[in-house]
TORTOR-628733 format. One record per atom (N, C-alpha, C, O): residue in one letter; y, x, z; atom name. Coordinates in steps of 0.02 Angstrom, whole numbers, plus 32768, in hexadecimal, padded with zeros to 4 digits. Layout:
BEGIN
r A, north Y, east X, up Z, a CA;
...
END
This chain:
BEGIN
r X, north D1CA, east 64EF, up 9979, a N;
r X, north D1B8, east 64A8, up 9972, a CA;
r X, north D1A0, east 648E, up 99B6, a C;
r X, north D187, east 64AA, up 99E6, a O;
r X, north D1B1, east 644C, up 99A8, a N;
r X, north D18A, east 642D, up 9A15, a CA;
r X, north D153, east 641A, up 99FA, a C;
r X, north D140, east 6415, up 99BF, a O;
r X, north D132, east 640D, up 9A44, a N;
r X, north D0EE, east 640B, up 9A42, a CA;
r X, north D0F1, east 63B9, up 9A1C, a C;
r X, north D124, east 6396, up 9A1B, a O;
r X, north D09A, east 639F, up 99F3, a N;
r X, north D0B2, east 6371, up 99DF, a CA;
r X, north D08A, east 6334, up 9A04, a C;
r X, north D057, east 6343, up 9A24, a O;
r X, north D09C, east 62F8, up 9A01, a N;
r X, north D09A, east 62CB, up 9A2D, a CA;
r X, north D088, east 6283, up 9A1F, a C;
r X, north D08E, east 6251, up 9A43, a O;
r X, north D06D, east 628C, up 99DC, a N;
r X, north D04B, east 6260, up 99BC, a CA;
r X, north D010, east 6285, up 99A3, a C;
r X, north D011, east 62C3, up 99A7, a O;
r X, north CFCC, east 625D, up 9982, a N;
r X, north CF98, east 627E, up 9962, a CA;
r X, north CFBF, east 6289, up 98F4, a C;
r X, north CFBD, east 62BB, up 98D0, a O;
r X, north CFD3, east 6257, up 98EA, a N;
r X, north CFFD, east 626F, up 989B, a CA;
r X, north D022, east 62C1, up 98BE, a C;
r X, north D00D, east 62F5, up 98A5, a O;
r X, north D05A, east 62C5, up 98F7, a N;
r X, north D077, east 62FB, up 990B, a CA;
r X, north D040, east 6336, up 9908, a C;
r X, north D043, east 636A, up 98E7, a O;
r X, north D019, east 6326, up 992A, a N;
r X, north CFF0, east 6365, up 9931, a CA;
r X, north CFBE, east 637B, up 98E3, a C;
r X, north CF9F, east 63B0, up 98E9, a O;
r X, north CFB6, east 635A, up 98A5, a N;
r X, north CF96, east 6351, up 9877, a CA;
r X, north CFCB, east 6386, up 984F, a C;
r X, north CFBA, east 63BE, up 983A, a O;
r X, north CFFC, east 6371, up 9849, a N;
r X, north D047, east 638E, up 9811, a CA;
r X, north D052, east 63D0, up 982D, a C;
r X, north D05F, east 6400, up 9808, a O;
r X, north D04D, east 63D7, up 9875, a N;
r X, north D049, east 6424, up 9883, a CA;
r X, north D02D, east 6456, up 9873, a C;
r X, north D042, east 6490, up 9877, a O;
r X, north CFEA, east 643F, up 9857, a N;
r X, north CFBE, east 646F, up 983B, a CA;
r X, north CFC2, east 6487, up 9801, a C;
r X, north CFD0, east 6462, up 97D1, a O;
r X, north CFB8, east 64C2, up 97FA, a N;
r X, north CFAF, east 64F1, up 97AF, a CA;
r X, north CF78, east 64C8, up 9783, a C;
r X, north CF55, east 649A, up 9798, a O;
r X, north CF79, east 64DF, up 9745, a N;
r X, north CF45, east 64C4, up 9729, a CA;
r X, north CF09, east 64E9, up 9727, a C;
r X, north CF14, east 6523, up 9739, a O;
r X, north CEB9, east 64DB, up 9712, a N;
r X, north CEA1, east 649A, up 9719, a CA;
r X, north CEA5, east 647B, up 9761, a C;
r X, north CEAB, east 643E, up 975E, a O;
r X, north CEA4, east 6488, up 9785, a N;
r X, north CEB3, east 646F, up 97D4, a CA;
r X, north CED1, east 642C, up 97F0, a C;
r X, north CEC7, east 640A, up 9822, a O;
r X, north CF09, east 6427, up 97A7, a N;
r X, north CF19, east 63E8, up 97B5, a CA;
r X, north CEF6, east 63A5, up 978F, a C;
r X, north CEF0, east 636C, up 97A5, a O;
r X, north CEE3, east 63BE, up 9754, a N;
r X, north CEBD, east 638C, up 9746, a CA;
r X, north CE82, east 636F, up 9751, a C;
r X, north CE68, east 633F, up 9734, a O;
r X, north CE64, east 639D, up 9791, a N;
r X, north CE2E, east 639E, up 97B2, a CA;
r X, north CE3F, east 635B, up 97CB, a C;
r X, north CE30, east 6321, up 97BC, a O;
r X, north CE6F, east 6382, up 9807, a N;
r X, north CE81, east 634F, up 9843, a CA;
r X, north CE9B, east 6302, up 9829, a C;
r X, north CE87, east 62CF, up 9846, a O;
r X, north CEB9, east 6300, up 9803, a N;
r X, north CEC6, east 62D8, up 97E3, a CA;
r X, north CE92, east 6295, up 97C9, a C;
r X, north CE98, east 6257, up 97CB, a O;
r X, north CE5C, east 62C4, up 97AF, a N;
r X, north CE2C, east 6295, up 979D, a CA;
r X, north CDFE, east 627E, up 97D7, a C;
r X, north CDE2, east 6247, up 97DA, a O;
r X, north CDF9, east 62AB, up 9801, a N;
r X, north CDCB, east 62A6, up 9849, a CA;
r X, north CDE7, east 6262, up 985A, a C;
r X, north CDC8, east 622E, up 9867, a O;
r X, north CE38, east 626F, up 9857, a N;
r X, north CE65, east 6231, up 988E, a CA;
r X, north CE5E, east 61E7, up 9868, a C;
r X, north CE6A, east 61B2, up 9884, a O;
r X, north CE49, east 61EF, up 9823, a N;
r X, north CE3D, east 61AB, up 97F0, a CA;
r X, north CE05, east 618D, up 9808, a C;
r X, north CE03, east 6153, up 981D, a O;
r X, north CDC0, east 61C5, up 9804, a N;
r X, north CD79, east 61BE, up 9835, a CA;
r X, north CD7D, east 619D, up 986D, a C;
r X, north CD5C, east 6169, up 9873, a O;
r X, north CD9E, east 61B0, up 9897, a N;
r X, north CD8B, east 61AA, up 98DE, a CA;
r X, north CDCA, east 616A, up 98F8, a C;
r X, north CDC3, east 614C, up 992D, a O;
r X, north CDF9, east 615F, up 98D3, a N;
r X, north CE1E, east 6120, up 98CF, a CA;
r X, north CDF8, east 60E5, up 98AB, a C;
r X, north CE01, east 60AA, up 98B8, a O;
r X, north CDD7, east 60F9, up 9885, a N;
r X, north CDB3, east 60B4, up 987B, a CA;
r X, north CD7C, east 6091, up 98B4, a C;
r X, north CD75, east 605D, up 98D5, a O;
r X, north CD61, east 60C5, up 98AB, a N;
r X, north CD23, east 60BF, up 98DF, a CA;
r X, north CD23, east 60BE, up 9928, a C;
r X, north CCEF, east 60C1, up 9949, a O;
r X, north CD78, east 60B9, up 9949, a N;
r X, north CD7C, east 60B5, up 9980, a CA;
r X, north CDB0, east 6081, up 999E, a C;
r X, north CDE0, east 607C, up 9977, a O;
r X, north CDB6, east 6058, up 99D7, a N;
r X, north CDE8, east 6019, up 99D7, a CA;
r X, north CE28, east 6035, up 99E3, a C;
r X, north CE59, east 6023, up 99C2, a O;
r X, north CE29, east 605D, up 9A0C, a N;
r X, north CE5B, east 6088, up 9A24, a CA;
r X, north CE8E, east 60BD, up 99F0, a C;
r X, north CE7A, east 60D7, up 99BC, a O;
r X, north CEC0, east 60C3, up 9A04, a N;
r X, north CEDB, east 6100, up 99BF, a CA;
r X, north CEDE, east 613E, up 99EC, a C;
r X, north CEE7, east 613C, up 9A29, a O;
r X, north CED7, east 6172, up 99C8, a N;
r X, north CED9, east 61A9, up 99F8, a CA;
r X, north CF1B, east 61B6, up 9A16, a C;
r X, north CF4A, east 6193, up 9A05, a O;
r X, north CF26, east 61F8, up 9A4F, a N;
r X, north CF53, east 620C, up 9A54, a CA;
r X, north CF65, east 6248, up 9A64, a C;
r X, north CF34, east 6266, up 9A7B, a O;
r X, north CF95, east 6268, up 9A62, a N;
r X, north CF83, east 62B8, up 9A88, a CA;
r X, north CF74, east 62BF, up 9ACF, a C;
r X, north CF98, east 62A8, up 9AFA, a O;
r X, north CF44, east 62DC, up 9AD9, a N;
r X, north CF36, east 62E7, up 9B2D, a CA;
r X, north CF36, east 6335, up 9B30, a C;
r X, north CF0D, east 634E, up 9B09, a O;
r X, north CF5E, east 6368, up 9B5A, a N;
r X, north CF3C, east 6396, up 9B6A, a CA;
r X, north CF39, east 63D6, up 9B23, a C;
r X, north CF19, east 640B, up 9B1E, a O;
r X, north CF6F, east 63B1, up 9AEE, a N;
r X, north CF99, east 63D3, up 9AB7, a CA;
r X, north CF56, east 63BE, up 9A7F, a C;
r X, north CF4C, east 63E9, up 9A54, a O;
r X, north CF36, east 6394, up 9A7D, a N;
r X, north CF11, east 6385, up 9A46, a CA;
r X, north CEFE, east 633D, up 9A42, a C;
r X, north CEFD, east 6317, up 9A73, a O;
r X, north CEED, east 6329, up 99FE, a N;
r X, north CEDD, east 62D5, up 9A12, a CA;
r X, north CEA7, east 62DB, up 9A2D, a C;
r X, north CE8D, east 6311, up 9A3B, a O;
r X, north CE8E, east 62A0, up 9A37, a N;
r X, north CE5B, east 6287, up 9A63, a CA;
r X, north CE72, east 6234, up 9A5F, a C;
r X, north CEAE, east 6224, up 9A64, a O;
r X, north CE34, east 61F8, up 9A54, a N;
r X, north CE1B, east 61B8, up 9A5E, a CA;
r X, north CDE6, east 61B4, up 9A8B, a C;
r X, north CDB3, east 61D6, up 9A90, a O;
r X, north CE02, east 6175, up 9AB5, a N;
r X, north CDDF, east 6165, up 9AD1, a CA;
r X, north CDD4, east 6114, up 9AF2, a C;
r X, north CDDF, east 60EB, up 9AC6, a O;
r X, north CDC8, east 60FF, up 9B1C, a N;
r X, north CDB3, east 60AC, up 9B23, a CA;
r X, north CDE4, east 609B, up 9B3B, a C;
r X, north CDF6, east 6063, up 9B26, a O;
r X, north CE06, east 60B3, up 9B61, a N;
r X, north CE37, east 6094, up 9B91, a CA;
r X, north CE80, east 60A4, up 9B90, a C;
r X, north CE88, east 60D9, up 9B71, a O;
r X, north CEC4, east 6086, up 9BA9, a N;
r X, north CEDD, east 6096, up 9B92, a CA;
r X, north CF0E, east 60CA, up 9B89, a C;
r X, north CF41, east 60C7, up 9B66, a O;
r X, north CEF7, east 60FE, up 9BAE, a N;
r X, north CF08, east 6141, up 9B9C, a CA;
r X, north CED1, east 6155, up 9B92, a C;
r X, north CE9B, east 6139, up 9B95, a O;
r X, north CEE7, east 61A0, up 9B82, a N;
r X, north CEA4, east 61C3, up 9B50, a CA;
r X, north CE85, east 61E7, up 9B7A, a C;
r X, north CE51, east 6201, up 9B64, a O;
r X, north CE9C, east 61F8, up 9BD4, a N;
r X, north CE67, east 6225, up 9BF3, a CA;
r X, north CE48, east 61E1, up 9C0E, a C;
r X, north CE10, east 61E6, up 9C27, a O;
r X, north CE68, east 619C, up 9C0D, a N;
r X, north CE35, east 616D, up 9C2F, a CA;
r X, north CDE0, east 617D, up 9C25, a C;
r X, north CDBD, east 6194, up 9C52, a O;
r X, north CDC6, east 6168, up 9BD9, a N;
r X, north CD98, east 6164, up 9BDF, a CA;
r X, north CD8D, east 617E, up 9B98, a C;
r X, north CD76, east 6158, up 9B6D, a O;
r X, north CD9E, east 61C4, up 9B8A, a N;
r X, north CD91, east 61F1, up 9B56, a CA;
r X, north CD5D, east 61F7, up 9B31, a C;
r X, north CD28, east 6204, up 9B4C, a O;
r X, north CD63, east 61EC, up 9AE3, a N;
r X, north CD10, east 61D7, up 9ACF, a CA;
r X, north CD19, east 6215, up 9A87, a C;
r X, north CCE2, east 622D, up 9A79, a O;
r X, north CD44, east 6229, up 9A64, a N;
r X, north CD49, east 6260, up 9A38, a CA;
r X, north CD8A, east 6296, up 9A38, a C;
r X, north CDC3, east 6290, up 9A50, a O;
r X, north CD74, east 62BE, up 9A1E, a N;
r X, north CDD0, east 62F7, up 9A02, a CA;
r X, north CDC6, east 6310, up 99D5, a C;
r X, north CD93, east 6305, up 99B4, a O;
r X, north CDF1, east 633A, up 99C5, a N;
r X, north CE03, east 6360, up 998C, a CA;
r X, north CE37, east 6383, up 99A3, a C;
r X, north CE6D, east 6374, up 99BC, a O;
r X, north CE10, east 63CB, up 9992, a N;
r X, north CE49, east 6423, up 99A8, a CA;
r X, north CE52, east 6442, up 997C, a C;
r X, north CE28, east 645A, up 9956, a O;
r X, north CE93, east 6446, up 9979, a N;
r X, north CE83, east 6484, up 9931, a CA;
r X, north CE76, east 64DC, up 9948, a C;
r X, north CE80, east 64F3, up 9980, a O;
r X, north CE62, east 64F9, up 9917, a N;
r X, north CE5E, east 6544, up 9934, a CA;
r X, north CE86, east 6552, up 9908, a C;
r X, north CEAC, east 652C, up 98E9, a O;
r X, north CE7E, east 659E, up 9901, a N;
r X, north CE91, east 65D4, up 98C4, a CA;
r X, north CE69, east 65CF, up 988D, a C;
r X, north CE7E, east 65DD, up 9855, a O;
r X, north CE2B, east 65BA, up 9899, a N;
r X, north CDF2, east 65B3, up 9851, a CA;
r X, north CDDA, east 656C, up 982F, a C;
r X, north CDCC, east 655D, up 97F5, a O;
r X, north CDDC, east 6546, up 9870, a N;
r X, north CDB7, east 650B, up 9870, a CA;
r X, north CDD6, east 64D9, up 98A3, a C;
r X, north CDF6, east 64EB, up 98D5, a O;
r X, north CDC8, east 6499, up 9892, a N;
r X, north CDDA, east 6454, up 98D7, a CA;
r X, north CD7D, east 6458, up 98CD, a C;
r X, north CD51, east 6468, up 98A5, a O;
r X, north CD8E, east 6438, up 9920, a N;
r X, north CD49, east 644C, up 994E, a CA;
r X, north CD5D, east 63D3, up 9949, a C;
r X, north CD91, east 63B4, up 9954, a O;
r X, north CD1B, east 63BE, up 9937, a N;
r X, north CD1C, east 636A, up 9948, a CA;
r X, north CCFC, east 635F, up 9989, a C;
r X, north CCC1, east 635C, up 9976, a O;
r X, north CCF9, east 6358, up 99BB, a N;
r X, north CCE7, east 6359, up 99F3, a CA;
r X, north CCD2, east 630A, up 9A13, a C;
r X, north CCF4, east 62DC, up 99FC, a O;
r X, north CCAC, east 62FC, up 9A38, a N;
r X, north CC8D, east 62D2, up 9A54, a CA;
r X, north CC7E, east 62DA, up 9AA6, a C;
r X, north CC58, east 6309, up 9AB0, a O;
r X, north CC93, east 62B5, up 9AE4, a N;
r X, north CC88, east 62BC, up 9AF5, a CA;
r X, north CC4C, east 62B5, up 9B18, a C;
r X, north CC32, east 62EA, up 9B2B, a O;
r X, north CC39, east 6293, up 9B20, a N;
r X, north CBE3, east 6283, up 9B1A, a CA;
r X, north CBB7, east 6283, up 9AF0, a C;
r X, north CB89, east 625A, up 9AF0, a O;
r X, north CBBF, east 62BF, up 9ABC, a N;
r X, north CBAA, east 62CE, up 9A84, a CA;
r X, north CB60, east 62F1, up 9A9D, a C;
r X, north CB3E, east 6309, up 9A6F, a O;
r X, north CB50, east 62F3, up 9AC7, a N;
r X, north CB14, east 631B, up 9AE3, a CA;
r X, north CADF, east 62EE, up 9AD1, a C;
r X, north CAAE, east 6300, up 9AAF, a O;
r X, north CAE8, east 62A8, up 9AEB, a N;
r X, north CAC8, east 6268, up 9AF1, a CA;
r X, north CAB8, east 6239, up 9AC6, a C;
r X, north CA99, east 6205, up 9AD1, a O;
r X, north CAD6, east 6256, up 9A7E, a N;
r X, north CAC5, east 623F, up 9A32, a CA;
r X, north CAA4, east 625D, up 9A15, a C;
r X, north CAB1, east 6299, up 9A10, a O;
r X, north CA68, east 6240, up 99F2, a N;
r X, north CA35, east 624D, up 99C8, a CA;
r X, north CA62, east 6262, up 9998, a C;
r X, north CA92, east 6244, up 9980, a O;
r X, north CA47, east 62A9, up 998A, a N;
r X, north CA73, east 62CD, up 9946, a CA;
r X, north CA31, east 62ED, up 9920, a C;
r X, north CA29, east 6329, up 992A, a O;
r X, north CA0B, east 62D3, up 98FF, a N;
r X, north C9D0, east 62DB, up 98C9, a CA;
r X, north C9F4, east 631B, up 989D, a C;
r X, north C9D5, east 634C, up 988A, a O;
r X, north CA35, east 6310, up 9894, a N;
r X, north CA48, east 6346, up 9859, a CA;
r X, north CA49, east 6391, up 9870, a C;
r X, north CA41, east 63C7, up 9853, a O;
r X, north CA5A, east 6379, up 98BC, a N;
r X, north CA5B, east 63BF, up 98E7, a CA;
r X, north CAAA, east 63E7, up 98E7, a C;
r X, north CAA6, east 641B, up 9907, a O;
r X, north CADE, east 63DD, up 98D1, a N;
r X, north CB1B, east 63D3, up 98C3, a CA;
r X, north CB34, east 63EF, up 98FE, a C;
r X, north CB47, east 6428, up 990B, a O;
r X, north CB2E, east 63AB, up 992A, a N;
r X, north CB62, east 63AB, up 997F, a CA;
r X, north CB3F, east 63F0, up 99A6, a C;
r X, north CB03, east 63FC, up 99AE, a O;
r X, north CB71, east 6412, up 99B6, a N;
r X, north CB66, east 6446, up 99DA, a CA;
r X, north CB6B, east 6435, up 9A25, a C;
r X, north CB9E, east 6416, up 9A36, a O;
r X, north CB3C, east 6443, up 9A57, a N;
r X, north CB54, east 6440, up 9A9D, a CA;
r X, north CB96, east 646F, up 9AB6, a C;
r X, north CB93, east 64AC, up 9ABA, a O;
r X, north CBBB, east 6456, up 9AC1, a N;
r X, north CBF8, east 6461, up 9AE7, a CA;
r X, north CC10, east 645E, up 9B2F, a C;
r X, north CBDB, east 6442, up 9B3C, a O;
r X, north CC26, east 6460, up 9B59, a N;
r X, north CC3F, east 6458, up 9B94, a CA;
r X, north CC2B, east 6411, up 9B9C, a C;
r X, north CC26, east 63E6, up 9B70, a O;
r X, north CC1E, east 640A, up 9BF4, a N;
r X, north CBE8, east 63E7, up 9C06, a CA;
r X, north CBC7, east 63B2, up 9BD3, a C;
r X, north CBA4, east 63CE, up 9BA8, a O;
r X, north CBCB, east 6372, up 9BCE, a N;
r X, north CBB0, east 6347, up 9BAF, a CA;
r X, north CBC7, east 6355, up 9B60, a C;
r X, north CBA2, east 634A, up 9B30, a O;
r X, north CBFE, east 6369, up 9B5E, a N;
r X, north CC18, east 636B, up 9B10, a CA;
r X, north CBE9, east 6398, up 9ADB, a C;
r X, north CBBD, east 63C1, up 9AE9, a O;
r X, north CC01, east 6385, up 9A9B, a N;
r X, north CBD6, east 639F, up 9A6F, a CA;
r X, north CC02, east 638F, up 9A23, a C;
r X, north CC12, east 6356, up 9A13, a O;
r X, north CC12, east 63C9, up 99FA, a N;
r X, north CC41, east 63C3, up 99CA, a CA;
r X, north CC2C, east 63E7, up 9981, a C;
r X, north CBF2, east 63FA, up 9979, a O;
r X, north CC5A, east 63EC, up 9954, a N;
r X, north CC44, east 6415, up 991A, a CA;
r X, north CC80, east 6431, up 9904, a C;
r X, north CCB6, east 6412, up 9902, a O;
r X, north CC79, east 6461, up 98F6, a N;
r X, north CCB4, east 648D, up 98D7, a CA;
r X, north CCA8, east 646E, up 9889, a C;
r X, north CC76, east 6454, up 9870, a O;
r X, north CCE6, east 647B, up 9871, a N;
r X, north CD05, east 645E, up 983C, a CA;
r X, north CD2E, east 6481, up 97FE, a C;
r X, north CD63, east 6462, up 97FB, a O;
r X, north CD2D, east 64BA, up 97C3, a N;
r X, north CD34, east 64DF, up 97BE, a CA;
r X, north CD45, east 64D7, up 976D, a C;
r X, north CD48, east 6508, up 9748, a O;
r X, north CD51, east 648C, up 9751, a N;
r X, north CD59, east 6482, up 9707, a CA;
r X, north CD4B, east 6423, up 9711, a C;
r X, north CD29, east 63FE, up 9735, a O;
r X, north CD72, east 641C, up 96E5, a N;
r X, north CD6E, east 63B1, up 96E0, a CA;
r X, north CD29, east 63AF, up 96C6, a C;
r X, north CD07, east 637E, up 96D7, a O;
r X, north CD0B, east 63DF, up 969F, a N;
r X, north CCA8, east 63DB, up 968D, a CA;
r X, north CC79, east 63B5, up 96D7, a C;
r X, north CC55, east 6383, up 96D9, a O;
r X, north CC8C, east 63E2, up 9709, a N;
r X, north CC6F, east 63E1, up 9737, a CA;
r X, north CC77, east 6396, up 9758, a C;
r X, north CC4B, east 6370, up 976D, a O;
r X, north CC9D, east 6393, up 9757, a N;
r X, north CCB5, east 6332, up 9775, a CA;
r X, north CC79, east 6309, up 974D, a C;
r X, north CC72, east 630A, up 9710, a O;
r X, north CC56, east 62EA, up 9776, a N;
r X, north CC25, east 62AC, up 975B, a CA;
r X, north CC3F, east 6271, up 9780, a C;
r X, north CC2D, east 6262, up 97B9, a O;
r X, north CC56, east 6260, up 976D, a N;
r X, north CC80, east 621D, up 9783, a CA;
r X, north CC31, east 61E0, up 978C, a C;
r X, north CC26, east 61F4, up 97C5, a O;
r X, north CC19, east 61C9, up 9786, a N;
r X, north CBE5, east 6195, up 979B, a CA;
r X, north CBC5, east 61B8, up 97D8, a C;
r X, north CBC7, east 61A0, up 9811, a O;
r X, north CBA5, east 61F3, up 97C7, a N;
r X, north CB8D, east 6216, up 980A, a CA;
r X, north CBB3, east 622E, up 983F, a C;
r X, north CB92, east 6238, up 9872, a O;
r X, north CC05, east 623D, up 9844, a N;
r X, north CC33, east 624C, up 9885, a CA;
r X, north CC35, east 61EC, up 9898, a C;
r X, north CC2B, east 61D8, up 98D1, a O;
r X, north CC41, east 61C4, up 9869, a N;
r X, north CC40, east 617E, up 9871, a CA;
r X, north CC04, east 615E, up 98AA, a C;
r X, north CC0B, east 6132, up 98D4, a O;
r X, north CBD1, east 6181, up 989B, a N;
r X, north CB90, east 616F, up 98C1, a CA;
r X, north CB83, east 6190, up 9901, a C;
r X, north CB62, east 6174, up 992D, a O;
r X, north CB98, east 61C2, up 9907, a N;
r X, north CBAD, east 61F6, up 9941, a CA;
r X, north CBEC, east 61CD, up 9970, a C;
r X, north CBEC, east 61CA, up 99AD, a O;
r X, north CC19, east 61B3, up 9947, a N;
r X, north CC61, east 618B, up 9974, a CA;
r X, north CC33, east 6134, up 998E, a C;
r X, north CC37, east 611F, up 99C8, a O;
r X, north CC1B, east 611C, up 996C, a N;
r X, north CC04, east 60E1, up 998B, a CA;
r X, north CBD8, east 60FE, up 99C3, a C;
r X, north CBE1, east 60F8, up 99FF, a O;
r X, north CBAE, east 611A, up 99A8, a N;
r X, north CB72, east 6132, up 99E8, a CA;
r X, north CBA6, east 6160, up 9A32, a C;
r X, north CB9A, east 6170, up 9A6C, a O;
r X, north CBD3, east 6165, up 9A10, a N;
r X, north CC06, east 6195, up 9A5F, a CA;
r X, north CC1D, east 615F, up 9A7F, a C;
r X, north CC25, east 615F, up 9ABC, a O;
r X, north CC2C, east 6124, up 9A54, a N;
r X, north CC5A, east 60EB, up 9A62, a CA;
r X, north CC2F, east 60C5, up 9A80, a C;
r X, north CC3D, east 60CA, up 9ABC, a O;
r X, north CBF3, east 6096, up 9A78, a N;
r X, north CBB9, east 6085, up 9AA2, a CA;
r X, north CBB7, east 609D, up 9AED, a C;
r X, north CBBE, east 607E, up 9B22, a O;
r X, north CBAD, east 60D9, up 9AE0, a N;
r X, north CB8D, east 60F7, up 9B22, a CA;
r X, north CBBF, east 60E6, up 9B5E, a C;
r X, north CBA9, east 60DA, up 9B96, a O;
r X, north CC1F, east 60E6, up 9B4A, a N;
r X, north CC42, east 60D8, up 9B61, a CA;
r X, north CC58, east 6087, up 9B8B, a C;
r X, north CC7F, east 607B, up 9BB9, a O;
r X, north CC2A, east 6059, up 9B62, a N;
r X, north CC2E, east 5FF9, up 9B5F, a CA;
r X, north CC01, east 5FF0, up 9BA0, a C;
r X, north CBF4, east 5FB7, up 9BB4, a O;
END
């Protein structure tokens, strides 16, 4: 199969649950963001501008176990729940490991507060 080259492309590639992860992440993070994602770098990624390494503000990777939701300035958001993991430099993400785990109002509140910091 080729690599895929849309964020739906890269969603359908995945085994299950994996895809319905990503899937729902990409419902999340499409609402809550102006931009639509795109693949950068073999994974989606949104961001402000209009490509996606312009001014990169979330992603989504899949693994073998889990999609990792990623933020890049996820360091710099108040996370009370304690969730966002520090990641490579400023970033900060959560592994993802069942559709349970998805809290859609709280990744929602995490994407405005990434999206802010970006304005």
């Amino acid at each position: 199969m080729s690599k895929p080259t849309t964020v739906a492309e890269y969603a359908a590639a995945l085994d299950q649950p994996l895809r319905d992860i990503a899937e729902k992440l990409q419902a999340i993070i499409d609402a809550a963001l102006p931009q639509p994602g795109a693949v950068w770098h073999g994974h989606p990624v949104w961001g402000l501008g209009q490509a996606p390494g312009k001014t990169p503000v979330a992603y989504v990777k899949a693994y073998s176990s889990y999609v990792t939701f990623g933020l890049w300035r996820g360091r710099q958001i108040s996370d009370p729940s304690g969730r966002l993991e520090p990641a490579a430099r400023e970033m900060a993400a959560v592994k993802i490991r069942t559709l349970a785990e998805i809290d859609a109002e709280l990744f929602t509140t995490w994407l405005r507060a990434a999206r802010d910091l970006e304005s």
